[in-house]
N, C-alpha and C positions, 0 to 999 in steps of 0.2 A: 571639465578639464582643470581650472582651475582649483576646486579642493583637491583633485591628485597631485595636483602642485603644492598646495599648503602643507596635505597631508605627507608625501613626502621630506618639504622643509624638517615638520616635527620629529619626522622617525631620523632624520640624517643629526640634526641637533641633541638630540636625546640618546646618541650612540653613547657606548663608553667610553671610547678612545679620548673622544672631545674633555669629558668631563672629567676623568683620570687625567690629561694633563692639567686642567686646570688645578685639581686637586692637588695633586704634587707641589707643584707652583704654591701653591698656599699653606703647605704643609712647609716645605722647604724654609720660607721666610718665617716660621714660626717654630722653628728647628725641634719640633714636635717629633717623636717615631712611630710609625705606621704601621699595621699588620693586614695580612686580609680583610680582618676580621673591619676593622675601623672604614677601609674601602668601601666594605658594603654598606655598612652604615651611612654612609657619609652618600652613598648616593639614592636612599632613597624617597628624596625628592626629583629624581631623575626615572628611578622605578615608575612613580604615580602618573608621570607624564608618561612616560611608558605603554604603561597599562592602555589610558588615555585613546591612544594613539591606535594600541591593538583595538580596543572595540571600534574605534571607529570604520579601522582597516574593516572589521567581521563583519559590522554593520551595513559596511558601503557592499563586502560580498554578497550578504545574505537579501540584500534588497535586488542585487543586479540578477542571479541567479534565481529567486522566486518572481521576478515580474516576466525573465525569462521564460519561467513556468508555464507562469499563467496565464503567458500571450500563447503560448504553442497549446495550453490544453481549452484554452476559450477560440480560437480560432475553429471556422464554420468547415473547414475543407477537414482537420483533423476530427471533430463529434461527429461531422458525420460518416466517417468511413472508419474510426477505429475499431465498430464494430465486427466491420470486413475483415479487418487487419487481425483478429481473436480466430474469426472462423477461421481464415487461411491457414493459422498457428495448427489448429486443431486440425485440419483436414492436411496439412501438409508436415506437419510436425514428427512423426513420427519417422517420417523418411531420413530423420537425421539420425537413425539408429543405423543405418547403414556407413557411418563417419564417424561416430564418437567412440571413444573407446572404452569398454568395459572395463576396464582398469580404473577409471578414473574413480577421484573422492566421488563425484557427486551419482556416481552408478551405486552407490550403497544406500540403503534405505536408513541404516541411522546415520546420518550426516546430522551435523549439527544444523544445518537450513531446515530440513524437512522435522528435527525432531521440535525444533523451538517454534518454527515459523507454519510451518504447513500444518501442522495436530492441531493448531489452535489459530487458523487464519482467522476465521470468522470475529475471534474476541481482538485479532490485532486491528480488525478491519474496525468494526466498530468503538475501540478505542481513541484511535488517529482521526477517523470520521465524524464521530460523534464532537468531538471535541472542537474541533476546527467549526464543525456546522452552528454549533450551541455557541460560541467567540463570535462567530461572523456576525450570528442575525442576532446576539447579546449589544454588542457592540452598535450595531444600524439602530434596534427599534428600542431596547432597553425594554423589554418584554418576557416574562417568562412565559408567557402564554404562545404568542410568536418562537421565543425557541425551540419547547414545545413541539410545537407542529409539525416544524420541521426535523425535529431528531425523530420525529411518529416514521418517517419513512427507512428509518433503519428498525425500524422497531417491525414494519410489515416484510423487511429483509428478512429480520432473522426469524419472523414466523414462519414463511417459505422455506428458509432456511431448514428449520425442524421439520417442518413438516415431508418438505423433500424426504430428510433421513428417513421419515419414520414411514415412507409410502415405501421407499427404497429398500425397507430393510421387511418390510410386508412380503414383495413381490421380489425377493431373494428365496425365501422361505417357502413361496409357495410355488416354486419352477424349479427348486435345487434340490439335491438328492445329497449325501452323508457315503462317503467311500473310505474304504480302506484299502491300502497297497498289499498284496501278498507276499510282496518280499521286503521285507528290512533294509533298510541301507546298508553300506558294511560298517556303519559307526555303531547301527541298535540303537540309534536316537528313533523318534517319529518323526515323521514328515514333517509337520506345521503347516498341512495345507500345501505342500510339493513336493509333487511326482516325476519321477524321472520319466522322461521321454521314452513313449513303449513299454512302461512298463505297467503288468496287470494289475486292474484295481479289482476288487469285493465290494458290491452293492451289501449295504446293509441295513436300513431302514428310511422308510419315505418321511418319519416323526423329527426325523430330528433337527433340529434349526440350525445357523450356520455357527453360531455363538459355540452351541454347545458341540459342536463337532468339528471345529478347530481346536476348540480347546481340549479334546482329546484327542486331541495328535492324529488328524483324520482328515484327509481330501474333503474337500465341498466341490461341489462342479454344478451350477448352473446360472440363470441371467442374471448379469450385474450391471449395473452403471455406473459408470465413474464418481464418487463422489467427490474427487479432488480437483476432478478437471470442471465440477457443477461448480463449485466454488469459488475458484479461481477463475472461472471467464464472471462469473457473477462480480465478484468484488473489485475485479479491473472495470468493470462497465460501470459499475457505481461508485467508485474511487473518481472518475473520469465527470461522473454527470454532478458529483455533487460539487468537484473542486472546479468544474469549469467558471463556476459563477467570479473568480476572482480576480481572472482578467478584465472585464466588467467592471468591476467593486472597484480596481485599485483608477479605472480610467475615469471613472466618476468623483475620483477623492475621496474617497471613504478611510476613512482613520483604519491606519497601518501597520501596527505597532509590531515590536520585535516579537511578541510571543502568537501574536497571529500569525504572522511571516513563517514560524520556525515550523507550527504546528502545518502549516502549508506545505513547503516541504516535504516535512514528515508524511505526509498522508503521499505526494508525489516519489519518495524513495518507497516508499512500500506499493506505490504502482509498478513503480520498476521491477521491484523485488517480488512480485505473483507474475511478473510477465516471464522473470526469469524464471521460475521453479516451473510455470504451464511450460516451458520448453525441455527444462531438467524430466520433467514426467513424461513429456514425449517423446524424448531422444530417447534416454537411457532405461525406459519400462513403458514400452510402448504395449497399446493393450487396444489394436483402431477400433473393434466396433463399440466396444464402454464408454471409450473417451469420447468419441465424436458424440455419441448420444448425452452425455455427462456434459457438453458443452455446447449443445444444441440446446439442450436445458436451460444451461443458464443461460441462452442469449435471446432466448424466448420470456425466461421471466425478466429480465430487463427491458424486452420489449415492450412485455404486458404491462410493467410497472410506471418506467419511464415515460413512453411513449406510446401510452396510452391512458391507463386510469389517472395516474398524474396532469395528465394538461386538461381536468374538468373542471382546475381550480381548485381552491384552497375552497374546502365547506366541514360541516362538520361529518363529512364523509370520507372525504379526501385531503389529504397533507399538501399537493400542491406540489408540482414543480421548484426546484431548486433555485433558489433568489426571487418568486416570487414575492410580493411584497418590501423585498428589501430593497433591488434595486429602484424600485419608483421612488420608496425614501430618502435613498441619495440624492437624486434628481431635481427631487424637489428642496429639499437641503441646497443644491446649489443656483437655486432657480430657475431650472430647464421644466417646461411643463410636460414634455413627452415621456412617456414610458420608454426606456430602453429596451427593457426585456419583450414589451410588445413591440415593439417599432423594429427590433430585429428579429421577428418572429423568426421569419424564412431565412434569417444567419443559423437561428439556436435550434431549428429542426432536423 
């Protein structure tokens, strides 16, 4: 309470008003003549404190707003049931197609959300992730070996990650068939893959793959899986498991700095931001039996990842649960001989 007191003093003294009359006042007795231009000059020693002032304002936000964060995503009632709180999305989500309006921006598939953010989740995920995770445990042990290890579990993400696709795009090709519409649209464009409702298709060969038979302006029709709704329950689960460690970290005192902070953040707007577009794909192109398999997916490999091969410890098999090793470093940094992260085991389960 008190620096909002100081800190306000500064921002009220460092107004212009104050310092514009003083300034006149001094000009005047020096019967000097003045222009804007001299004003501005003249006050920027008042700018510097200024400035001053704004960071500390941004400063004192960005601390109050990420410990906010990271009390709500390190809290034991929220890890453990966000999970839930995905499936529901998925199994109920689609029922908001009944409410939203097809008019809207975000019912078009090139929106600029989906074109920037969603074609290339995966590289924003491991961007914001990675970076935050390699700061965090850079910072506690001063180890590249230790950081390492722990970026190694975005690294076994995105091999799942590929591999998904590439099982995905296997088992497309071998259950799907290659059609043609027998009537033209009334424009005499090709379809791109859609058919008007009732109307006749032409089977034309079992050979052809899904690739090359979009790309000639031709129906595909058989089993898909969501790959957007794989992704996106995946990368909120591990957005979630990796950034929980930092409510923990800040309650141990672990060095805090503003570019660890910002990158924290960051990694929690782009949770927001996959929670928002899994509902944008569910409302506005809802598609139930792909998406919910698409997202059963990914809450299985998170299961298998997370909460499971993960808690066998850190070997040179396994990368280890998130904050492993780092928070006992604090700990002992501040003298406490307990392990937090074991000691609240049955919190962080």
């Amino acid at each position: 309470m008190i620096q909002i007191v100081v800190l306000l003093k500064y921002i009220i003294e460092s107004t212009f008003l104050l310092d514009y009359h003083q300034w006149v006042t001094r000009q005047q007795k020096k019967n000097k003549p003045w222009t804007f231009e001299t004003v501005l000059r003249s006050h920027t020693p008042t700018d510097s404190k200024g400035r001053i002032c704004l960071q500390m304002l941004l400063n004192s936000v960005l601390v109050a707003v990420t410990d906010l964060a990271a009390r709500l995503l390190g809290n034991a009632t929220f890890r453990r049931h966000f999970h839930l709180l995905l499936s529901g999305l998925v199994v109920f989500g689609p029922a908001l197609s009944l409410w939203v309006s097809q008019y809207s921006i975000f019912a078009k598939k090139s929106h600029f959300l989906y074109r920037m953010f969603l074609r290339s989740g995966w590289g924003w995920t491991c961007v914001f992730t990675g970076s935050f995770v390699f700061l965090l445990s850079f910072s506690v042990r001063r180890s590249l070996v230790v950081s390492l290890r722990h970026l190694s579990r975005l690294l076994v993400a995105g091999v799942l990650w590929v591999g998904f696709r590439r099982v995905m795009s296997v088992l497309e090709n071998a259950t799907g068939s290659c059609y043609e519409p027998l009537s033209a649209p009334p424009d005499g464009h090709p379809t791109q893959g859609v058919a008007e409702p009732g109307q006749p298709l032409l089977l034309l060969r079992e050979g052809e793959t899904k690739v090359t038979c979009l790309g000639g302006g031709m129906l595909w029709r058989g089993y898909e899986v969501s790959e957007d709704a794989f992704l996106l329950c995946m990368c909120c689960l591990l957005l979630a498991e990796e950034t929980a460690v930092f409510g923990p970290y800040l309650t141990l005192g672990g060095p805090s700095g503003a570019p660890l902070r910002l990158l924290f953040l960051f990694c929690v707007l782009l949770l927001g931001l996959w929670i928002f577009l899994l509902l944008c794909l569910l409302a506005y192109f809802p598609q139930f039996p792909t998406q919910l398999v698409g997202g059963a997916l990914g809450c299985l490999s998170w299961r298998g990842l997370y909460q499971g091969w993960y808690r066998m410890g850190p070997s040179w098999y396994c990368p280890g649960r998130p904050g492993v090793g780092l928070l006992t470093s604090q700990s002992r940094k501040h003298g406490h001989q307990s392990d937090p992260y074991g000691a609240n085991k049955a919190e962080w389960n």
